[in-house]
C-alpha positions as CSV (number, residue, x, y, z in Angstrom):
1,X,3.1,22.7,-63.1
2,X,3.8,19.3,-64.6
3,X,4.6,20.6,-68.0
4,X,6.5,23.4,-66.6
5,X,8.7,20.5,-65.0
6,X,7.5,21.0,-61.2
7,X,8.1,23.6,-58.6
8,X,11.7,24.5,-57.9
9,X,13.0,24.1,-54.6
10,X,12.1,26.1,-51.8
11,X,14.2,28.9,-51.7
12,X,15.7,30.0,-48.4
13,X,14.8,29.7,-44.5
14,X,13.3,32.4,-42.9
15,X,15.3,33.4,-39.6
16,X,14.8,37.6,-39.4
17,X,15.8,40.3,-40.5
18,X,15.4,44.3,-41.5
19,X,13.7,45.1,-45.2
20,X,12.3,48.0,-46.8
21,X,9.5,45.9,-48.2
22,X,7.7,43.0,-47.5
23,X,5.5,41.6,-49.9
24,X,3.6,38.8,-48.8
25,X,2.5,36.3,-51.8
26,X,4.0,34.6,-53.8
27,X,1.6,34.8,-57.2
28,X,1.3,37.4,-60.3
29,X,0.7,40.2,-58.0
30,X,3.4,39.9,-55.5
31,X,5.8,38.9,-57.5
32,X,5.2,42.0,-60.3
33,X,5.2,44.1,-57.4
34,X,8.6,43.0,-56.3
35,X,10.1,43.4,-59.4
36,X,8.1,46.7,-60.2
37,X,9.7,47.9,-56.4
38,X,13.2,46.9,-57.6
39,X,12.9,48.8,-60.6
40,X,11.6,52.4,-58.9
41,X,14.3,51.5,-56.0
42,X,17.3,49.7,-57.2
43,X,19.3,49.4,-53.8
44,X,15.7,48.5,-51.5
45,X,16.0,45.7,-49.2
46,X,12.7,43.0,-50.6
47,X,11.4,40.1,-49.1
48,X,8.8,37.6,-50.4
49,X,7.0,35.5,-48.1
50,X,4.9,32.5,-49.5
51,X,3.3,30.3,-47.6
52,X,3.4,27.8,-50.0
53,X,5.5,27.8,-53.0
54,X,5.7,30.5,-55.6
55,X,2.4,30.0,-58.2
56,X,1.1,27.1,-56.0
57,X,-2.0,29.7,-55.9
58,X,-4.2,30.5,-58.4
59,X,-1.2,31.9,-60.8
60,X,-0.1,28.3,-61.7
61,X,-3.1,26.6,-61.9
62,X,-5.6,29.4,-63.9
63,X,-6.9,29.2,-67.9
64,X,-4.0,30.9,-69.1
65,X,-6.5,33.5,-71.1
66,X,-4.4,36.9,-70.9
67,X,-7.6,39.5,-71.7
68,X,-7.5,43.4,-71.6
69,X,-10.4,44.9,-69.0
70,X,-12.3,46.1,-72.1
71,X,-14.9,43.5,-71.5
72,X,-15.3,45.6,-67.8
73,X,-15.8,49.3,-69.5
74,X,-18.9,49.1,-67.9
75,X,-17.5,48.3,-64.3
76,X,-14.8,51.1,-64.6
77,X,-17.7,53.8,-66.0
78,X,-19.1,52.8,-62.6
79,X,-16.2,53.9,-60.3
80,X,-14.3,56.6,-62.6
81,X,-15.2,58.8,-65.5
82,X,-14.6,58.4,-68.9
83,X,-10.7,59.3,-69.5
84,X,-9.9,57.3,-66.4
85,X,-11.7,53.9,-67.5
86,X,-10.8,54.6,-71.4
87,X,-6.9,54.8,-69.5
88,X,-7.2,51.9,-67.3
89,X,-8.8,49.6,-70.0
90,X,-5.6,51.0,-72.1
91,X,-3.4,50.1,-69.7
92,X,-4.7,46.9,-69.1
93,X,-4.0,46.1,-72.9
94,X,-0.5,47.1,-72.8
95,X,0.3,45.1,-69.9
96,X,-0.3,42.1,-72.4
97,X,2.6,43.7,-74.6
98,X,4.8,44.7,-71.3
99,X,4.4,41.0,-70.1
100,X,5.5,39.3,-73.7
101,X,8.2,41.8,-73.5
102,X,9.3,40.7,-69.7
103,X,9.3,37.2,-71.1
104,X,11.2,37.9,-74.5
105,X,14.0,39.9,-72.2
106,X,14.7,37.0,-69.5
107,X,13.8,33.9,-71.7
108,X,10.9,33.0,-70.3
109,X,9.6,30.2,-72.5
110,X,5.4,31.0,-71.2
111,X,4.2,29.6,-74.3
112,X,3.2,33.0,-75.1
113,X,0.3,32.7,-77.7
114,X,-1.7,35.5,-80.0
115,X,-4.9,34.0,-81.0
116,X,-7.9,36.5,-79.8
117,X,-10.2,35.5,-77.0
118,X,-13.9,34.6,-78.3
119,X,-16.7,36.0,-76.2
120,X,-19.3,33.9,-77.1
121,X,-22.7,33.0,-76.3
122,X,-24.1,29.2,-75.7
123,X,-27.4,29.8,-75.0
124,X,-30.3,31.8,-76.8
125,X,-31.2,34.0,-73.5
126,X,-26.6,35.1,-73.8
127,X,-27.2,36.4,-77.7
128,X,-25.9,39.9,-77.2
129,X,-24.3,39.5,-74.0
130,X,-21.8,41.9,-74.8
131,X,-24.2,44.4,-76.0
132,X,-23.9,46.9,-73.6
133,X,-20.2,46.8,-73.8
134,X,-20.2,47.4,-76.9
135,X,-22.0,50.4,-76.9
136,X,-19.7,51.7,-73.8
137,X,-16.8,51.4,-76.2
138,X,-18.2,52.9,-79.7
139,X,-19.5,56.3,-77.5
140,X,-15.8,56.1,-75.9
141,X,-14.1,56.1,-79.8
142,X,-12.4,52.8,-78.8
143,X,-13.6,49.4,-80.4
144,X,-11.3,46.5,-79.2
145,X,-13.8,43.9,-80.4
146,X,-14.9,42.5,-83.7
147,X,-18.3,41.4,-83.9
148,X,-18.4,37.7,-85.9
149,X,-21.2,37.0,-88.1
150,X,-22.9,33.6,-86.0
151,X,-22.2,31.0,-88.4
152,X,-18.6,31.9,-88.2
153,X,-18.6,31.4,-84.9
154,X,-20.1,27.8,-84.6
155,X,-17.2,27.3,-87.3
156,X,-14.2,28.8,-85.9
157,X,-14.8,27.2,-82.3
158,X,-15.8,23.5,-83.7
159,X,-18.9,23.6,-81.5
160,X,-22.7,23.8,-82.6
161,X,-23.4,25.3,-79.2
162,X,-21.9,28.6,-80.5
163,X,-24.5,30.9,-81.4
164,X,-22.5,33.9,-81.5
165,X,-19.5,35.9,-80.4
166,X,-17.3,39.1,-80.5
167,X,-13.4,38.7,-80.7
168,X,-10.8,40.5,-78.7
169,X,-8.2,40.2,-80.8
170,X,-5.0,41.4,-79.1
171,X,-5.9,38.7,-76.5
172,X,-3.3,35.7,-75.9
173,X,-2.7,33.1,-73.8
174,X,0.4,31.8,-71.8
175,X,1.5,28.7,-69.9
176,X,0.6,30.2,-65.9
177,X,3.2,27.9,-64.1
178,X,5.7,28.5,-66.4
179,X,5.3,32.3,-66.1
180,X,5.1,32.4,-62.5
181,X,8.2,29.9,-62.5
182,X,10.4,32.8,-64.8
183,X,9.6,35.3,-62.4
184,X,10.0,33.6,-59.1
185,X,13.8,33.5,-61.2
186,X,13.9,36.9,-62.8
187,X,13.2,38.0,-58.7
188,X,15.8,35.9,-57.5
189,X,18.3,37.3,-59.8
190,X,17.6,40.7,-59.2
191,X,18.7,40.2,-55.7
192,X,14.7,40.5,-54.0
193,X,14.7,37.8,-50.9
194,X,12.1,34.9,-51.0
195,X,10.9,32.8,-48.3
196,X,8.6,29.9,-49.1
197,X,6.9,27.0,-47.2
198,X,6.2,30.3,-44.4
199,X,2.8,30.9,-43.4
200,X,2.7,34.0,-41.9
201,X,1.3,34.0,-38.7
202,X,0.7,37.7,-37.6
203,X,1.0,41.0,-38.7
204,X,2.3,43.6,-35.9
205,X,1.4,47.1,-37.7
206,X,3.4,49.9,-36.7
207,X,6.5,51.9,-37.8
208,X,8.2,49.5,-38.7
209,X,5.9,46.8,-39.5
210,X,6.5,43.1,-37.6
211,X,5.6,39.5,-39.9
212,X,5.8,36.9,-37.5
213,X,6.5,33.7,-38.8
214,X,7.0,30.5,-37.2
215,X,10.4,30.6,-38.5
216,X,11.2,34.5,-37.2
217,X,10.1,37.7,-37.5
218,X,11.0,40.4,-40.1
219,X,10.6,44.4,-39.8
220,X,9.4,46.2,-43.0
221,X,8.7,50.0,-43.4
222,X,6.0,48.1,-45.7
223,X,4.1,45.8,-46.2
224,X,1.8,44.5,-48.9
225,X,-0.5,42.0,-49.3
226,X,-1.1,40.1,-52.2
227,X,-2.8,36.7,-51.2
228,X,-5.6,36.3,-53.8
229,X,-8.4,34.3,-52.0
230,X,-6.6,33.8,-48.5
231,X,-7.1,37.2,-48.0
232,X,-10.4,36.9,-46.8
233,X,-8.8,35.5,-43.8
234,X,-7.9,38.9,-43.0
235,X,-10.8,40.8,-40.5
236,X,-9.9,44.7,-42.6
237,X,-10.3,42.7,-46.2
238,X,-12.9,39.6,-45.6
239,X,-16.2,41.6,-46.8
240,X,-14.3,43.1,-49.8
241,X,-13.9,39.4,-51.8
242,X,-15.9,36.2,-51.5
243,X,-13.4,33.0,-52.5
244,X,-15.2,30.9,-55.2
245,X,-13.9,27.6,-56.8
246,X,-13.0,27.2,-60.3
247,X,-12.4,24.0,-62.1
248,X,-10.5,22.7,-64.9
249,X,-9.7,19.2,-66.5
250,X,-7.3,18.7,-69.3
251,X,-7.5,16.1,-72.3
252,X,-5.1,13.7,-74.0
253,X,-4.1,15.5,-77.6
254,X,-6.9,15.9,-79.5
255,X,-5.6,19.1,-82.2
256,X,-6.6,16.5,-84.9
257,X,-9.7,16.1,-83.8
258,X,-10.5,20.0,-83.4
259,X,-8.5,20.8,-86.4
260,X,-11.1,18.9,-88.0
261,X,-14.0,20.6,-86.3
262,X,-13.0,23.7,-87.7
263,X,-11.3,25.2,-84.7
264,X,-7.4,25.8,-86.3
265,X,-6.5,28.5,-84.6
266,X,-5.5,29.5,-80.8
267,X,-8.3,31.5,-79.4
268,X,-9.3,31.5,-76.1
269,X,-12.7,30.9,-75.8
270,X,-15.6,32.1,-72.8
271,X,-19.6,31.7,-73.2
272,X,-21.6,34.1,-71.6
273,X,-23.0,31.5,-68.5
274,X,-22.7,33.1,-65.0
275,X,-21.3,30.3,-64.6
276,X,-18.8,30.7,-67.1
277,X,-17.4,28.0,-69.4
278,X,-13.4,28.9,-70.2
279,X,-11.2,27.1,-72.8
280,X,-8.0,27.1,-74.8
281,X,-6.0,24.3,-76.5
282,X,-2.7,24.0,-75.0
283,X,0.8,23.6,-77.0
284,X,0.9,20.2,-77.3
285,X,-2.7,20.2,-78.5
286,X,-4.6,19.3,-75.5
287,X,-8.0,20.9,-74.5
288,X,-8.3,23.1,-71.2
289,X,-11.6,23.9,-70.5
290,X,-12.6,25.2,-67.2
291,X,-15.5,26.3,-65.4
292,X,-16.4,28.7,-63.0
293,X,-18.1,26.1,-60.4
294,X,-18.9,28.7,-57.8
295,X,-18.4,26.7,-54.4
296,X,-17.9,27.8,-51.2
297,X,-16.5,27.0,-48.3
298,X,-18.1,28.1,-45.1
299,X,-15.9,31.0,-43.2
300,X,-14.6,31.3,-46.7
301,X,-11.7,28.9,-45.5
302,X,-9.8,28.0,-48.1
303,X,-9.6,24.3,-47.8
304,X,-10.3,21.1,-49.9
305,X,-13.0,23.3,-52.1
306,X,-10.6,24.6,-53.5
307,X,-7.8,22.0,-54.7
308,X,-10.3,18.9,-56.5
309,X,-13.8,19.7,-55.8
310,X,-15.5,16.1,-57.0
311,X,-18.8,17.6,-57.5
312,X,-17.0,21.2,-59.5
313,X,-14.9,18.6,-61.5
314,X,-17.9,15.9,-62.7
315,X,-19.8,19.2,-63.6
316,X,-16.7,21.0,-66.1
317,X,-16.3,17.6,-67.7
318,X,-20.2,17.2,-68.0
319,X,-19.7,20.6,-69.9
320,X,-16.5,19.6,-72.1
321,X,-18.6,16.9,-73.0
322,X,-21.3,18.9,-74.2
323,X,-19.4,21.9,-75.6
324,X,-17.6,19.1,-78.0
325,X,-19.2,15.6,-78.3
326,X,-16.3,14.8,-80.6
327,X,-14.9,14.2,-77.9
328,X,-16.8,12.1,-76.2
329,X,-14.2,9.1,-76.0
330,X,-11.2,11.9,-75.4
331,X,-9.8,10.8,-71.8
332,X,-9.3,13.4,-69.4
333,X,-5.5,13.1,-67.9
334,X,-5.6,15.8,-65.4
335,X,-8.1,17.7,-63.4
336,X,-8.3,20.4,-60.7
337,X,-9.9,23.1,-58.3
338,X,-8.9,26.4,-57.6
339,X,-9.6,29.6,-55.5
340,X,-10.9,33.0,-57.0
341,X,-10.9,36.2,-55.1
342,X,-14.2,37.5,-56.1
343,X,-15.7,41.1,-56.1
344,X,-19.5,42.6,-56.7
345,X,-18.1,44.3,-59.9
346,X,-15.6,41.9,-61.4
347,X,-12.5,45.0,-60.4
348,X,-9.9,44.2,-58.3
349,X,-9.3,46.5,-55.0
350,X,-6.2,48.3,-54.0
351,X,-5.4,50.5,-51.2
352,X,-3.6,50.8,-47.7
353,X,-5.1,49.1,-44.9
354,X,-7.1,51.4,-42.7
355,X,-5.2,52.7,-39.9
356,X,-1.8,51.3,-41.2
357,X,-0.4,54.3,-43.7
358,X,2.2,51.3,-44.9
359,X,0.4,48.1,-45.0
360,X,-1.1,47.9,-48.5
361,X,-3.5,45.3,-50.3
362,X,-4.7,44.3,-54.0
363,X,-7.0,41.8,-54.1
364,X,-10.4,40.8,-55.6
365,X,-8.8,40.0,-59.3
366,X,-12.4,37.5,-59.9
367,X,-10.9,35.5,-62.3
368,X,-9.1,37.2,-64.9
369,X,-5.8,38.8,-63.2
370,X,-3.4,37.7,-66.1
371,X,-2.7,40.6,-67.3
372,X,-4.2,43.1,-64.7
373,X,-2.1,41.9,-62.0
374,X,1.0,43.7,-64.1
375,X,-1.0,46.9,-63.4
376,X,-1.5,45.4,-60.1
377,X,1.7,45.2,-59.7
378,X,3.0,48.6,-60.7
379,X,0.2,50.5,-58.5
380,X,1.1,48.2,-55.8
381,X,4.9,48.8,-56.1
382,X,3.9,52.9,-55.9
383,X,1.6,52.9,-52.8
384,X,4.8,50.7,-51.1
385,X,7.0,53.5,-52.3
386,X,4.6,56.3,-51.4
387,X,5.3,57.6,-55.0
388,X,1.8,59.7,-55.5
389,X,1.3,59.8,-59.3
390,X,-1.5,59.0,-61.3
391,X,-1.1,55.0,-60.9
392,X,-1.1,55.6,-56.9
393,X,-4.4,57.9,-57.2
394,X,-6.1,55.9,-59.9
395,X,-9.9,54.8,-59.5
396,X,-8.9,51.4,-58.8
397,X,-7.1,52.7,-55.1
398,X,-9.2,53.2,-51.9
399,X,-12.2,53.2,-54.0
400,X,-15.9,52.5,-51.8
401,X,-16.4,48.7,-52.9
402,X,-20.1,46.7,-52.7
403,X,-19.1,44.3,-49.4
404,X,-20.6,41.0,-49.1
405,X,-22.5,40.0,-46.2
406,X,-21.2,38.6,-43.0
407,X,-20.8,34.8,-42.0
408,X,-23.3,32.6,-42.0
409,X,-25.6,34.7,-44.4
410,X,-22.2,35.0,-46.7
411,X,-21.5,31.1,-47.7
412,X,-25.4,30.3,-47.1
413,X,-26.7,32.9,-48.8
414,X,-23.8,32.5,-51.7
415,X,-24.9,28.1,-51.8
416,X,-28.9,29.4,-52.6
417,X,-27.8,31.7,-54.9
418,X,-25.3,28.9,-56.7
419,X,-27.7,26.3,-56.9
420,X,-30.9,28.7,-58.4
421,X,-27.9,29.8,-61.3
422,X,-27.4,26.0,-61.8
423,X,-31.1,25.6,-62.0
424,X,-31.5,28.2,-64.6
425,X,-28.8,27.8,-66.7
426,X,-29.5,24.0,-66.9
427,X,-33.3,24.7,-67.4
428,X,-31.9,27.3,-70.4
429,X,-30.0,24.3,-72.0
430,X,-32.9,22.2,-72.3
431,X,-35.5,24.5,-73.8
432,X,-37.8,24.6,-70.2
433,X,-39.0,27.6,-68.4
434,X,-37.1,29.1,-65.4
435,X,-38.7,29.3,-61.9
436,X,-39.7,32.7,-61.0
437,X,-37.3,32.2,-57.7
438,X,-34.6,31.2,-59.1
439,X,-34.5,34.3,-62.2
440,X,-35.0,36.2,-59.1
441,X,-32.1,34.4,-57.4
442,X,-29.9,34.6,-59.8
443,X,-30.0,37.9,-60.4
444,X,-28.0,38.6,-57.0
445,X,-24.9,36.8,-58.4
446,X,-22.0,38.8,-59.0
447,X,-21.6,39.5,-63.0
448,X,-18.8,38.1,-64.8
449,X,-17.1,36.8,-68.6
């Protein structure tokens, strides 16, 4: 947000009023939906409500990786059959082209970047990782990865720790603040209403539907909800996601230093770790790397967990430092928390809100919405319209998710599992044999890149 030079202003005051559609959240996902509702219904009455500021969610504070859901094959085999995972994976890729498009058309400076995104693996026990994937795409006739030989891989990242990878090469990265800052625009100019600094306080289903504010109340013929990780504040969604912190710190320059390395070009880079290691340079040649810390907050409240996390920040830059001890004396000038929306299978859910017929969701986007949350956004934008086509009736929609347990087996059970995959993975890094209990352990974590 700093680069992207700070939030605008808040736009407007909430007082009332009569909409078609009410989208409530201001990130990737609400905002495509807006715009994708505008452009099936020119003359609807939209509303935005954000309780905070536009992107002051996980959109303007992620990795900035922009992948394709080819890396999920297997999770879409799981809930659809074959032509409707080859077509969401498709789709999925194309909203990488439809999103550089969005930005060419409006002049949306997002520091759009194509450099690939390395899969990689960091540890003997990851060789392969993607192995299965791999075979899910050759017996589909689609291969969206090129397998790198492993010495080309410790070269092209500037790390020794690489011991192999696959590339994704129509992979790119963007600037997330200063894409979620062009569209919070592009909306505003296309006429679609936002409110933000408005928590919404309750939701009054019904024909129309009432959002209550502190500020006034709004009528919609629908609603939909697109709050990421706060979601699981709401009783019909809490089982469906599990809010996890992710942490990232930022260096001074240093493109000199991994020019030198032999990382020249602009991949985006994961290892295979459940807890996963994520990193990119930036424009000005700075080094974001992030790590999925895992913490959780009890009640899956989103609170301080989720904003700087001390313990989630010391452990990234423990792992910066170790991915690239070139960089030992590089100073870190900004670091940060953030919430993802988790699900068992790494998919987001859609759908319509039991009992409602117009109050719609998408949420669970575990880390890696960038580019979904277009396709989000357009199946989202249908369901509010009650268009029924094959984006409304896709696998993705009303689909039978794994739900995580109730509160207090959810946050205590999630903190056992946690520390065992800490365990592990540090007992992988320095050569020593795993407990029993914790393999067993961490073999109930969700899967993930």
């Amino acid at each position: 947000m700093e680069e992207a030079g700070g939030l605008p202003p808040p736009a407007n005051r909430l007082s009332g009023g009569r909409y078609d559609h009410v989208v409530i959240g201001g990130g990737f996902v609400g905002l495509w939906t807006a715009l994708h509702v505008r452009q099936l219904q020119p003359d609807a009455r939209i509303a935005v409500i954000e309780r905070y500021r536009c992107g002051s969610g996980a959109s303007g504070r992620n990795g900035g990786s922009v992948m394709s859901w080819w890396s999920e094959i297997g999770a879409l085999l799981a809930i659809a059959d074959a032509a409707e995972a080859v077509r969401l994976a498709q789709a999925s890729q194309e909203a990488i082209e439809s999103i550089e498009q969005f930005c060419l058309e409006h002049g949306i400076d997002a520091h759009f970047t194509r450099g690939g995104w390395l899969w990689t693996a960091t540890l003997d026990p990851h060789r392969d990782s993607w192995a299965e994937v791999l075979k899910h795409c050759e017996r589909l006739g689609h291969m969206p990865f090129d397998v790198l030989r492993p010495q080309d891989v410790a070269v092209r990242t500037g790390s020794p720790v690489h011991l192999h990878g696959i590339l994704e090469p129509g992979a790119v990265t963007v600037q997330p603040a200063r894409l979620v800052i062009g569209m919070r625009r592009v909306a505003l100019e296309q006429g679609i209403q936002i409110f933000e600094e408005t928590p919404v306080t309750h939701i009054e289903t019904g024909d129309p539907v009432r959002v209550h504010t502190d500020d006034g109340t709004v009528t919609a013929q629908s609603v939909v909800l697109a709050t990421n990780a706060w979601a699981a504040a709401i009783p019909a969604l809490s089982r469906l996601i599990v809010p996890v912190n992710s942490s990232i710190v930022v260096t001074e320059p240093v493109r000199d230093v991994l020019h030198g390395s032999g990382w020249r070009g602009d991949e985006a880079i994961n290892d295979s770790q459940t807890m996963v290691n994520y990193y990119r340079k930036t424009r000005d040649g700075r080094l974001a790397f992030g790590k999925g810390t895992g913490a959780l907050a009890r009640g899956s409240h989103i609170d301080a967990t989720f904003s700087a996390h001390e313990p989630s920040l010391r452990l990234t830059e423990a792992d910066l430092r170790h991915t690239y001890p070139q960089l030992a004396s590089a100073r870190v000038t900004h670091r940060w928390s953030g919430p993802i929306d988790r699900t068992y299978d790494n998919l987001p859910v859609l759908g319509t809100v039991p009992g409602t017929g117009n109050v719609h969701y998408g949420i669970g986007w575990s880390g890696h919405g960038v580019a979904p949350s277009y396709l989000g956004g357009r199946i989202l934008a249908r369901l509010a319209l009650n268009i029924r086509d094959e984006w409304s009736e896709c696998a993705l929609v009303n689909r039978v998710a794994r739900r995580f347990p109730v509160e207090p087996f959810r946050s205590v059970g999630g903190n056992v599992i946690r520390n065992a995959v800490l365990r592990k993975e540090r007992a992988a890094r320095e050569g020593r044999a795993v407990s029993w209990v914790d393999m067993m352990l961490a073999k109930l974590a969700p899967g993930g890149h």
